[in-house]
C-alpha positions in Angstrom: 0.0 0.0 0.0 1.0 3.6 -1.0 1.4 6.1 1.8 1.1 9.7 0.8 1.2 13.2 2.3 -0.6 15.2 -0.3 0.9 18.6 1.6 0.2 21.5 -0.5 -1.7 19.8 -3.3 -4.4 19.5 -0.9 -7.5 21.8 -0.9 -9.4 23.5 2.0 -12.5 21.1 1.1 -10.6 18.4 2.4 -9.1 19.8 5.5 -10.8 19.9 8.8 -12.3 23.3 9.4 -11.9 24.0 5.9 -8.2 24.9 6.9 -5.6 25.3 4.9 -2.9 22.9 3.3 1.0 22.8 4.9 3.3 22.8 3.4 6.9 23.6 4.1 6.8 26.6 2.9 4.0 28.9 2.1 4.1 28.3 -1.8 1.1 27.6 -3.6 1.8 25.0 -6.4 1.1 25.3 -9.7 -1.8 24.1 -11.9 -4.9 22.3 -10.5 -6.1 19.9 -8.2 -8.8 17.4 -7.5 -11.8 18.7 -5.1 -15.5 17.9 -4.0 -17.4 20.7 -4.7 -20.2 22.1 -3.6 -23.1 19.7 -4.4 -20.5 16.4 -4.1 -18.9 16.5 -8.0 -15.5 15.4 -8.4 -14.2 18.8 -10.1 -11.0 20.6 -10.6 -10.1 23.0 -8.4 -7.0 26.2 -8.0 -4.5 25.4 -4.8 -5.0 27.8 -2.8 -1.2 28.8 -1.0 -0.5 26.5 1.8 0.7 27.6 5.2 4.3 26.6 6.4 4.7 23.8 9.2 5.9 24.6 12.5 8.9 22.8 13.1 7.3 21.6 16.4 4.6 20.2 14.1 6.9 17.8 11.6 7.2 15.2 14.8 3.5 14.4 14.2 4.0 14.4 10.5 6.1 11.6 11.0 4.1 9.6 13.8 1.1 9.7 11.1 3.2 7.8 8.4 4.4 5.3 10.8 0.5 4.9 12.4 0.0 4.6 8.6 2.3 1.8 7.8 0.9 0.1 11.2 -2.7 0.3 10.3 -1.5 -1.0 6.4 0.1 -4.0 7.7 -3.2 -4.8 10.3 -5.4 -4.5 7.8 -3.3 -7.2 5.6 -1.3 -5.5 3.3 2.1 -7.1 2.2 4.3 -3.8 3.1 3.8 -0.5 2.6 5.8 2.3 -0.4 6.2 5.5 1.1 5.4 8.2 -1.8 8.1 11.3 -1.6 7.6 12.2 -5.1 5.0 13.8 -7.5 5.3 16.9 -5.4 3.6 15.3 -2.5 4.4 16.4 0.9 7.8 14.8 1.1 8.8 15.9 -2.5 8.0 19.3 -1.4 10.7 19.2 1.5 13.2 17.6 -1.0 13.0 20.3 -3.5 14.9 23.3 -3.0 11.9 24.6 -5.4 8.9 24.7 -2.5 11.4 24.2 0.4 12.9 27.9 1.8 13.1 26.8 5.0 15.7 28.1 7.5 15.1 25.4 10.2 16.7 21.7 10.5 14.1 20.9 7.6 15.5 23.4 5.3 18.8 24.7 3.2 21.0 22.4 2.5 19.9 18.7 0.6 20.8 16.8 3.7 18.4 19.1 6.0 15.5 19.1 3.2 16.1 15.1 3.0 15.6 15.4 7.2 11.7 14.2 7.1 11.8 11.6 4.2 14.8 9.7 6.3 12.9 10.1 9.6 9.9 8.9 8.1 11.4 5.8 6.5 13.4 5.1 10.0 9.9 5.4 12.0 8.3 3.2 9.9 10.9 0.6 9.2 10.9 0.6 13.0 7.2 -0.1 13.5 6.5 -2.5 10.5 10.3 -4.2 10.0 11.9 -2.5 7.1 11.9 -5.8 4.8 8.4 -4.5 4.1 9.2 -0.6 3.4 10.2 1.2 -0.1 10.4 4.4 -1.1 9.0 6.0 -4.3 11.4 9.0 -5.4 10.9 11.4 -8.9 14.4 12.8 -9.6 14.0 15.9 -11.5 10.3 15.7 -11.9 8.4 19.1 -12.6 4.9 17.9 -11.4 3.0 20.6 -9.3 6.4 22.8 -9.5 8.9 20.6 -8.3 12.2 21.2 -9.2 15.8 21.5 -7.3 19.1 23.2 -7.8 20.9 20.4 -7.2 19.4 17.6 -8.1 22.6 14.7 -8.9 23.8 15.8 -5.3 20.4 15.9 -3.8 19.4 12.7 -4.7 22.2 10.8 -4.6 22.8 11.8 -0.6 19.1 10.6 -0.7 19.6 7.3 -2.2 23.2 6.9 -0.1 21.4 7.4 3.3 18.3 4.8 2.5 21.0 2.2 1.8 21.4 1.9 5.5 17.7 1.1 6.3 17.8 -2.4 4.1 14.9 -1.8 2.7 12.8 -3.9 0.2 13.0 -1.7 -2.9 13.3 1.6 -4.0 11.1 3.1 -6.6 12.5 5.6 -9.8 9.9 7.5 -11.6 12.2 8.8 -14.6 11.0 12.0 -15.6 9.6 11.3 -19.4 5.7 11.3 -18.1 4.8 14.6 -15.9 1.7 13.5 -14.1 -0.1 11.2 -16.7 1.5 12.9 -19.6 4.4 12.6 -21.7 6.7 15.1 -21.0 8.7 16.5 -24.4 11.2 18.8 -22.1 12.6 16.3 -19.5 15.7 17.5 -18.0 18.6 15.8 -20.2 20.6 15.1 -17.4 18.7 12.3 -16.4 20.2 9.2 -17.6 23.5 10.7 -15.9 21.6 10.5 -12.6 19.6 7.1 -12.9 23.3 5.3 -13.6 24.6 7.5 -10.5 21.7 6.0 -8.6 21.6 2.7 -10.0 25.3 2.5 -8.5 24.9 3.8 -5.1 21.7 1.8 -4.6 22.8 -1.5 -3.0 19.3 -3.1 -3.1 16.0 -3.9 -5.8 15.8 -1.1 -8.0 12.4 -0.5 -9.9 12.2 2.4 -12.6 8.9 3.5 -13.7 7.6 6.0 -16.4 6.3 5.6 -20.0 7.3 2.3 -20.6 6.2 -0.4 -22.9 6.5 -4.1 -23.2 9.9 -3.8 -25.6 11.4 -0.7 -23.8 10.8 -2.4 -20.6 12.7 -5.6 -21.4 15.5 -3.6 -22.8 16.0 -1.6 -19.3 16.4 -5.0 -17.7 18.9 -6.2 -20.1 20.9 -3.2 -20.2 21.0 -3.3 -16.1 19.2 -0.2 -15.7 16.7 -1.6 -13.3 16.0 -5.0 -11.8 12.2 -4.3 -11.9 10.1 -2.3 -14.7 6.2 -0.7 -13.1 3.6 0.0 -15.4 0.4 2.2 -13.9 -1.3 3.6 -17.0 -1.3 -0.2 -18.6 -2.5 -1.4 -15.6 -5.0 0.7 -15.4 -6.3 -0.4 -18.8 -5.8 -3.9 -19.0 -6.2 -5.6 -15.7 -4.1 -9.0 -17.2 -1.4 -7.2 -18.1 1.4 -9.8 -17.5 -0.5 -12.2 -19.7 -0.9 -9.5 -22.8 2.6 -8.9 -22.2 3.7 -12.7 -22.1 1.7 -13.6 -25.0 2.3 -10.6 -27.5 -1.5 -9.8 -27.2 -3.0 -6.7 -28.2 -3.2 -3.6 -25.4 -6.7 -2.2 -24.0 -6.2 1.9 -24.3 -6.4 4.0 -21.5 -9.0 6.7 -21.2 -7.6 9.9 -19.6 -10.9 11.2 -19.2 -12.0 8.5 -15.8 -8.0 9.2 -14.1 -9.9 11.1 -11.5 -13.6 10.3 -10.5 -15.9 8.6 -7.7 -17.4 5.4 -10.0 -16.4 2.4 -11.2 -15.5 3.7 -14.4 -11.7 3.2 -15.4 -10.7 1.4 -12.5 -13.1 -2.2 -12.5 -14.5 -1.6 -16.6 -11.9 -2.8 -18.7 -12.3 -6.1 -20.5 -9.6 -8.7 -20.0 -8.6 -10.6 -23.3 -10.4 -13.1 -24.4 
């Protein structure tokens, strides 16, 4: 199961007492965001600018992920991924983009890495971190991510989770930007996921726009040990069969991403 802090992607219509998002900084992010309206419609909605944590305030930020990762493994769920990427909460102290912080949490890379590496510690601690991985997006631009430094950034990142022996960690390479292809991805990119491939000594999955043929060519070449499909899945829930068997692919539809029915998620035929 996927953990997420949402952080400043959130909207006031999900908070209690309508309050605002945090953040750690007060920075609204760009484009839009998923929201109930008024009469209960699934609509898209501005971010309104979130308001900063207190410092005092990041110690229950982390005690939620690891009650989180407790209640996952309760309810039966194999382990748990902690999401710090896609400009959720975490992302957002990683990047020096929405991070201006002048606190322990803020500045330097090692201090805006601070909360991801205390959250992976509490809940490796509470669960056993055999069933923990992380889910990082190097040089992703969704919701206005981005960081000065990213090769350093992430590579202290990746260095400091090696210690935690961990079941996996998670690569989204930057050639999809949400659930689109992204033309302008930074070019530096293969540069980092070989400098992270080496200083990861663990399972390494890589995720992003890949097909059946580009997919087995990563694992060839030693780019990854594991390939994730989500759109795919979405759209075709045998997946591994189509892609065993050469069999034709079910197309995603864009348009039921985001929405409250079955359609999209529990819809698409299986091959016959």
């Amino acid at each position: 199961m996927q953990l997420w802090h949402v952080g400043r992607v959130s909207h006031p219509s999900f908070q209690l007492d309508n309050a605002l998002p945090v953040a750690p900084s007060a920075i609204a992010a760009p484009g839009k965001t998923f929201i109930v309206d008024e009469h209960g419609n699934g609509v898209w909605g501005d971010v309104p600018a979130p308001r900063a944590l207190e410092t005092e305030e990041i110690a229950a930020i982390i005690d939620d992920y690891r009650i989180a990762a407790l209640n996952a493994i309760e309810a039966g769920m194999d382990g748990v991924e902690i999401h710090a990427g896609n400009g959720y909460l975490l992302d957002q102290f990683i990047n020096s983009n929405s991070n201006k912080r002048n606190d322990p949490y803020g500045g330097t890379y090692q201090n805006r890495a601070r909360l991801l590496l205390a959250v992976v510690q509490a809940v490796a601690q509470e669960i056993g971190a055999e069933r923990v991985g992380v889910r990082l997006t190097p040089m992703g631009r969704f919701m206005g991510m981005g960081d000065d430094t990213p090769i350093e950034t992430f590579t202290y990142i990746v260095e400091s989770l090696n210690r935690y022996g961990l079941a996996y960690l998670h690569l989204v390479e930057p050639a999809v930007v949400g659930t689109v292809k992204d033309e302008n991805f930074d070019p530096r990119w293969d540069e980092i996921i070989l400098k992270l491939r080496d200083a990861w000594n663990g399972v390494l999955i890589i995720a992003g726009g890949y097909d059946a043929a580009s997919a087995e060519k990563a694992i060839r070449e030693g780019r990854a040990d594991v390939v994730a499909f989500g759109r795919p899945f979405l759209a075709n829930p045998d997946l591994p069969r189509r892609i065993r068997d050469g069999l034709e692919l079910n197309t995603p539809d864009p348009t039921t991403f985001f929405g409250g029915d079955e359609r999209g998620y529990i819809d698409y035929p299986v091959h016959a």
